[in-house]
C-alpha positions as CSV (number, residue, x, y, z in Angstrom):
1,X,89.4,71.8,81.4
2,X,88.9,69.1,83.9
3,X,87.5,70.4,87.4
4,X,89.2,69.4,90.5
5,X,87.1,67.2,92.5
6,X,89.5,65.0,94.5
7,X,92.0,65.6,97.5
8,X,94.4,63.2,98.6
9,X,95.8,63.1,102.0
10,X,98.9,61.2,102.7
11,X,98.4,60.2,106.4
12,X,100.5,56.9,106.8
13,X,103.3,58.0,108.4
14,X,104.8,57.7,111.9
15,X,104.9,61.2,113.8
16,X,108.3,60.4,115.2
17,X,108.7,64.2,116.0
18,X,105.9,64.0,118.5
19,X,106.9,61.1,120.1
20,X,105.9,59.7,122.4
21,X,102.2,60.7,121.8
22,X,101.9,59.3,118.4
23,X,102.9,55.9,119.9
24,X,99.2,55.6,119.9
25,X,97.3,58.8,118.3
26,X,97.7,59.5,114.6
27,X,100.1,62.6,114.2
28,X,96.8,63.6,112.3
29,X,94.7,63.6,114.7
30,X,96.8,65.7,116.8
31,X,94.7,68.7,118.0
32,X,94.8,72.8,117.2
33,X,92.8,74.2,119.8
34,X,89.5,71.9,119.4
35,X,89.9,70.5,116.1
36,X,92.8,67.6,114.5
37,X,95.1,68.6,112.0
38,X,93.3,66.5,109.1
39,X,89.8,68.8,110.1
40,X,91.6,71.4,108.9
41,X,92.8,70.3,105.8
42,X,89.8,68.7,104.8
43,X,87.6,71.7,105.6
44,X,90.3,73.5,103.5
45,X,89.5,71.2,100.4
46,X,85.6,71.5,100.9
47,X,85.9,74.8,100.9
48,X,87.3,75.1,97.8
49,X,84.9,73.1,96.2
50,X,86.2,69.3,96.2
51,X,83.9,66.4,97.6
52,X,85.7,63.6,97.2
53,X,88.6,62.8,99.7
54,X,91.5,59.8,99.4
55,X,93.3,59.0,102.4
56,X,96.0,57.0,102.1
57,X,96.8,55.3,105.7
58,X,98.5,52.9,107.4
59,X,98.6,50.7,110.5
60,X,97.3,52.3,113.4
61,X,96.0,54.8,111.4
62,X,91.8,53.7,112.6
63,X,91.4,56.9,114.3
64,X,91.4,59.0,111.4
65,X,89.1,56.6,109.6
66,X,86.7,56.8,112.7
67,X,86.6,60.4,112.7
68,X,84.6,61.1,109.3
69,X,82.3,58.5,110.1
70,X,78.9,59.2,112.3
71,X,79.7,57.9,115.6
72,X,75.7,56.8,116.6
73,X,77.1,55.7,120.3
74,X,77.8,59.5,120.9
75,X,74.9,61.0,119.1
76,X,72.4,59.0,121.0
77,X,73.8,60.2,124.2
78,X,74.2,63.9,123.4
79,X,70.6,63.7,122.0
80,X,69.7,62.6,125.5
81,X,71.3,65.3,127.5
82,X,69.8,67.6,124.8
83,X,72.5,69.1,123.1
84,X,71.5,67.8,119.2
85,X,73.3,71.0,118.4
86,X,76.9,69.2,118.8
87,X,75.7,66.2,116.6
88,X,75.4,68.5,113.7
89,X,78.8,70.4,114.5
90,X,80.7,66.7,114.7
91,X,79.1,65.7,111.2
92,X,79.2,68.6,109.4
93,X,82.5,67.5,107.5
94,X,81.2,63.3,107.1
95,X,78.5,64.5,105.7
96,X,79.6,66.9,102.8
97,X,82.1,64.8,101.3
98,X,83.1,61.3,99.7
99,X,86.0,59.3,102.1
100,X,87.9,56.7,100.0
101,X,90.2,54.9,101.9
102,X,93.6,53.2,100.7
103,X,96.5,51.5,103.2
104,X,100.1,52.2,102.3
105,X,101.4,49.1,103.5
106,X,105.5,50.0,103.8
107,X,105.9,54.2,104.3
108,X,108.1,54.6,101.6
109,X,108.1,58.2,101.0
110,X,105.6,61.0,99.7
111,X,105.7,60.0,96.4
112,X,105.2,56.1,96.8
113,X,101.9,57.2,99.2
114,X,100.3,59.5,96.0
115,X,100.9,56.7,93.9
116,X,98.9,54.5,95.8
117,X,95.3,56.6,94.6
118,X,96.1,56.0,90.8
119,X,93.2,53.6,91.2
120,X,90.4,55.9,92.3
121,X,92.1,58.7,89.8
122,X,91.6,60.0,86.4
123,X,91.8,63.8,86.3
124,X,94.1,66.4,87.9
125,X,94.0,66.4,91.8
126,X,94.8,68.0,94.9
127,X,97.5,67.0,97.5
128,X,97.0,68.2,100.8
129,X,100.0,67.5,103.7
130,X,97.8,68.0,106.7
131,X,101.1,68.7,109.1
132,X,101.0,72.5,106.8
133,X,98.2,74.4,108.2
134,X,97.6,77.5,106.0
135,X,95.4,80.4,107.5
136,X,94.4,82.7,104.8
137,X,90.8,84.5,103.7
138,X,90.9,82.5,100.6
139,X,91.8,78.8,100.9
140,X,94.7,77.9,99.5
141,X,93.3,75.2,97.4
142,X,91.3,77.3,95.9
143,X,93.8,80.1,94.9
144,X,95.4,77.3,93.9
145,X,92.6,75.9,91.4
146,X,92.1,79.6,89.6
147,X,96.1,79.7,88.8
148,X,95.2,75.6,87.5
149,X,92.1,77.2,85.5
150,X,94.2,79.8,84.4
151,X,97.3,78.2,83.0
152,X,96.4,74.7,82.8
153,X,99.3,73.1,84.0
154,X,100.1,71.7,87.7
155,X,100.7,73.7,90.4
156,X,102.2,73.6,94.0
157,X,102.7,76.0,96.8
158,X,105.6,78.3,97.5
159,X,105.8,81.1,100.1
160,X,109.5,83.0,100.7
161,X,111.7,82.0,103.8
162,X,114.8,82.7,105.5
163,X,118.1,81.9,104.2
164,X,118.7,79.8,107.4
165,X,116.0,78.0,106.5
166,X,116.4,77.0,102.7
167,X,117.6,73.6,103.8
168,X,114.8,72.1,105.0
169,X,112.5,72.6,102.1
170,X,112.5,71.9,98.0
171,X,113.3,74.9,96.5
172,X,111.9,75.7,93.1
173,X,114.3,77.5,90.2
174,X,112.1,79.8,88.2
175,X,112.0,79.8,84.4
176,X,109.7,83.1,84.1
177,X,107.3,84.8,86.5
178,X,104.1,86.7,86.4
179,X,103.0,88.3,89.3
180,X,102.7,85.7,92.0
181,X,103.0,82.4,89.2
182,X,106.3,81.5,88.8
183,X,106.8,78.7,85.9
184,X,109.2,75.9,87.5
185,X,112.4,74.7,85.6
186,X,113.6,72.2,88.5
187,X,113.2,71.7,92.1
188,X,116.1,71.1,94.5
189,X,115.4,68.8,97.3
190,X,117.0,71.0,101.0
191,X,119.7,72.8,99.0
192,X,122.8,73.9,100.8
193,X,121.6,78.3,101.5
194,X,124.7,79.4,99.3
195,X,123.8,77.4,96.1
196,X,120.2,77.4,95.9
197,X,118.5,78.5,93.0
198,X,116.0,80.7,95.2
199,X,114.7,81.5,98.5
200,X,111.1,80.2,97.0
201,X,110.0,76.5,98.6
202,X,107.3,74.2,98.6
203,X,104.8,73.6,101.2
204,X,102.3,71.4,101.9
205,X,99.9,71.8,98.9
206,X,99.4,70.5,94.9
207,X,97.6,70.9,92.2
208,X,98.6,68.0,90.1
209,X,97.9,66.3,86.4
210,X,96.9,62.5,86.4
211,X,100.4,62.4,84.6
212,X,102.0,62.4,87.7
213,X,101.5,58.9,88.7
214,X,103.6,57.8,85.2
215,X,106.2,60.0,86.6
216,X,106.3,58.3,89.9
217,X,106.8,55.1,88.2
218,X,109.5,56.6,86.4
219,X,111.0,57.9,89.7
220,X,113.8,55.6,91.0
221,X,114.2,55.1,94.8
222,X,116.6,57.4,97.0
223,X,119.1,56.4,99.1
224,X,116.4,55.3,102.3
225,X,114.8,53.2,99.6
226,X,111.5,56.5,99.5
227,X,110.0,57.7,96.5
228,X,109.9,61.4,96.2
229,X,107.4,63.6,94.9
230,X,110.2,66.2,94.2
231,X,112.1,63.7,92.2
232,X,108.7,63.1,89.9
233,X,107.9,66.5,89.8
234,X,111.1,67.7,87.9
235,X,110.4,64.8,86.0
236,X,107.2,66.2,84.8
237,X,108.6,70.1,84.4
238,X,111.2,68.5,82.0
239,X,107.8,68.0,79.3
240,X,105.1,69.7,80.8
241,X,104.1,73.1,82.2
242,X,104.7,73.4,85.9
243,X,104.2,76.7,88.0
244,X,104.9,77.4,91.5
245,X,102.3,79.9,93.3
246,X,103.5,82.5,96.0
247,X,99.9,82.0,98.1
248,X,98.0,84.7,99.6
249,X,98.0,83.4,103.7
250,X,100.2,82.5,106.7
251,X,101.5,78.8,107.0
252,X,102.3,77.0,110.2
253,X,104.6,74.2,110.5
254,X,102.5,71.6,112.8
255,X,104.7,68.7,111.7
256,X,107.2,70.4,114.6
257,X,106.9,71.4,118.0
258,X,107.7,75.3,117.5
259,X,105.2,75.2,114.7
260,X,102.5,73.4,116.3
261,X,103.0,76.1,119.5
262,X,103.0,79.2,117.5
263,X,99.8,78.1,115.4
264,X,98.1,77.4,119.0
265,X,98.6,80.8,120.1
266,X,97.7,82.6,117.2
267,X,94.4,80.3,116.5
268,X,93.6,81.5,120.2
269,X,94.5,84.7,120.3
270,X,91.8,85.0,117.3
271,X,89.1,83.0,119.1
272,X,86.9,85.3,121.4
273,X,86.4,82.6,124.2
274,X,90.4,82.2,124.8
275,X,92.4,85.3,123.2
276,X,92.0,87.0,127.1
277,X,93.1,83.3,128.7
278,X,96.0,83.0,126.4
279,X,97.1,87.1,127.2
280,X,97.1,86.6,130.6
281,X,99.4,83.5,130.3
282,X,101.7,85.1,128.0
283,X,102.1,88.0,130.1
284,X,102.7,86.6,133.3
């Protein structure tokens, strides 16, 4: 079986929920505590074992480029005022991985951004959505590649959630389960709560065979002229093996405002320079 060495990240849209800050800063690049959103995705996918990361961009998109480059501007001038010690923290990510770069010229939907790294791909992959920010001992990608190892088919992330909020996710319908695996027989793009199939949806994570970019071609347009993911992945489920996996960890919705609050708080409240700042606020 074919290891999984690549991660691509899908950073060429908009932000429009954090307007008007992402008029000019990528939604990416967006910070959690001291770190942008990407960092932790990436770090995620390094973790886990891959070294080779595809961005696929857009315009105004240079910032997230710049950011896993060496910036020698800033390096001089912290090795001046003595503090080489930083150099090292702002490199340590540039420096233990590939960055492969493609633009998405026209945003037109998840899919239409994965199918954009067909060039650089041969194998199964990775699919990180950097707005899902998933705290958990293990990383998720790499519970994620032992279920892969496993039961050699593709996999993607599901965690339980609230009846209220079963339509604003892709809900998977199970064909079996064991354990935590569930194998997928169709996926239903924000379901109306009374007819789902589940209470089971996908979050920001894949593990996906190189079949999926034949899918994607296969994959007609929806109504805003996008090409979805969801609509490729049933696609694939209708001939080969794919399972949903019920990930060990706590994911935060920094796409949205409430999301992007709640994982502020917690992030401080865990980090021993802030967690009394962040009491005292709360309590006030």
């Amino acid at each position: 079986m074919k290891p999984i060495t690549k991660a691509v990240f899908p950073v060429g849209g908009f932000g429009t929920r954090f307007l008007p800050a992402t008029k000019s800063v990528p939604k990416e690049m967006l910070t959690l505590i001291d770190k942008p959103l990407i960092h932790y995705g990436v770090e995620e996918a390094i973790k886990s074992g891959i070294d080779k990361m595809i961005l696929i961009t857009g315009r105004g998109k240079r910032a997230v480029a710049d950011y896993f480059d060496h910036s020698y501007e800033l390096e001089s001038l912290l090795r001046f005022k003595g503090k080489e010690n930083l150099i090292a923290d702002s490199n340590r990510l540039s420096d233990r991985a590939t960055y492969i770069y493609i633009r998405q010229k026209n945003p037109l939907g998840l899919g239409h951004a994965i199918l954009r790294a067909e060039p650089v791909i041969e194998e199964p992959f990775a699919v990180v959505l950097t707005d899902d920010i998933i705290d958990s001992a293990i990383p998720v990608l790499k519970q994620m590649m032992d279920v892969y190892n496993k039961t050699g088919g593709s996999v993607v992330a599901i965690m339980k959630v609230d009846k209220t909020d079963i339509s604003k996710y892709g809900i998977i319908e199970a064909e079996s389960q064991d354990g935590t695996i569930y194998k997928i027989k169709r996926l239903v793009e924000k379901p109306d709560p009374e007819n789902a199939p589940s209470d089971l949806a996908v979050v920001g994570r894949y593990i996906l065979s190189e079949s999926i970019f034949g899918y994607l071609k296969q994959t007609n347009p929806d109504k805003g002229d996008e090409i979805q993911l969801t609509d490729a992945i049933n696609l694939m489920a209708q001939n080969e093996p794919v399972y949903g996996f019920k990930f060990s960890g706590k994911r935060y919705d920094c796409g949205s405002k409430p999301g992007m609050l709640e994982a502020t708080i917690d992030f401080a409240l865990k980090d021993d320079a802030l967690k009394d700042t962040v009491k005292r606020c709360i309590n006030r």
